[in-house]
C-alpha positions as CSV (number, residue, x, y, z in Angstrom):
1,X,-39.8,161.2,224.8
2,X,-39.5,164.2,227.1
3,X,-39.7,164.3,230.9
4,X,-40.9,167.0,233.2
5,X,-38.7,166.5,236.6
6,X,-39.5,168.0,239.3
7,X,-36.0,168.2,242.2
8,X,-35.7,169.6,246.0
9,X,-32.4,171.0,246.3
10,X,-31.7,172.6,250.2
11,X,-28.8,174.6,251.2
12,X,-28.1,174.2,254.6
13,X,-24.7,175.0,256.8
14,X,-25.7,171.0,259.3
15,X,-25.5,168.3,258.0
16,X,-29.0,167.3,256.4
17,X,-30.2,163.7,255.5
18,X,-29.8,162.8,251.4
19,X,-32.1,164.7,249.2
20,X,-34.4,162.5,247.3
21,X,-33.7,162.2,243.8
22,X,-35.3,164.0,241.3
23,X,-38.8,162.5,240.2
24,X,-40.9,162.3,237.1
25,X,-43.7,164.5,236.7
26,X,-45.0,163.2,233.5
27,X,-43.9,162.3,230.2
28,X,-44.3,164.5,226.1
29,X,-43.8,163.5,222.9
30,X,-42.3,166.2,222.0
31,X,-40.1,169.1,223.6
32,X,-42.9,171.7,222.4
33,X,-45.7,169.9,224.6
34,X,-43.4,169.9,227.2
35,X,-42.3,173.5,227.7
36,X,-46.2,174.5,227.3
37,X,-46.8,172.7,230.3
38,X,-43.7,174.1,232.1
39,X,-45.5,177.7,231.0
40,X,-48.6,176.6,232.3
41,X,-46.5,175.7,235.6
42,X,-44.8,178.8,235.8
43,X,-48.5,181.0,235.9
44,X,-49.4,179.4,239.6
45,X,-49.0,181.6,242.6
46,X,-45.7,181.2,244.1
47,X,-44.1,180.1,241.0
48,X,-41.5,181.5,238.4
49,X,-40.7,180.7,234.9
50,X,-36.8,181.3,234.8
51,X,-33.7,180.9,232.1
52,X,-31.6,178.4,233.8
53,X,-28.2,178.4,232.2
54,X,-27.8,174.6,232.2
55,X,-31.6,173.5,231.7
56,X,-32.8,176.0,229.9
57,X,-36.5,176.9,230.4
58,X,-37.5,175.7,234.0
59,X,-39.5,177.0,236.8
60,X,-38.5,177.4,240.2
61,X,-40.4,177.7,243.5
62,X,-38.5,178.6,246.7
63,X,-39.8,178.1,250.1
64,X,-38.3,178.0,253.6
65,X,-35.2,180.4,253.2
66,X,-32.8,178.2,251.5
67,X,-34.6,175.5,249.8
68,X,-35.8,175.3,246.6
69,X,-38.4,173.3,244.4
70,X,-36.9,173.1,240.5
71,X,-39.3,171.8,237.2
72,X,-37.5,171.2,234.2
73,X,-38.2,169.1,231.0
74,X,-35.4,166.3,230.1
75,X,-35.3,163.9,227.2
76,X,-33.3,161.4,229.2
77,X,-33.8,160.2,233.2
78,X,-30.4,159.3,233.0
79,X,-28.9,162.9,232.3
80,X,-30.4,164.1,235.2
């Protein structure tokens, strides 16, 4: 089973409350459906299909200076 995550990460120089943890999106069978819908992410407005060197395929968003919205597919919650 595959995961698509979706995590908030913010840089900022005060201190900030916790960031949430990362979330579900929705779950594949296989890695293949799961990339396909990362594509399908990646085509909205405001959104970029990147390489990330740790997650591989994943899309990123960024908004507000320093914060950014990241999608990824996993095949585990718990290596996230």
């Amino acid at each position: 089973m595959y995961f698509i995550v979706l995590a908030a990460m913010i840089s900022a120089a005060s201190p900030a409350p916790p960031l949430p943890l990362p979330s579900v999106l929705n779950s594949y069978k296989t890695l293949k459906d799961c990339r396909v819908e990362l594509i399908a992410i990646g085509e909205y407005e405001g959104f970029e299909l990147v390489k990330h060197p740790l997650l591989g395929k994943a899309v990123v968003r960024q908004y507000g200076g320093d914060s950014l919205t990241l999608v990824f597919c996993a095949r585990d919650m718990r290596s996230v």
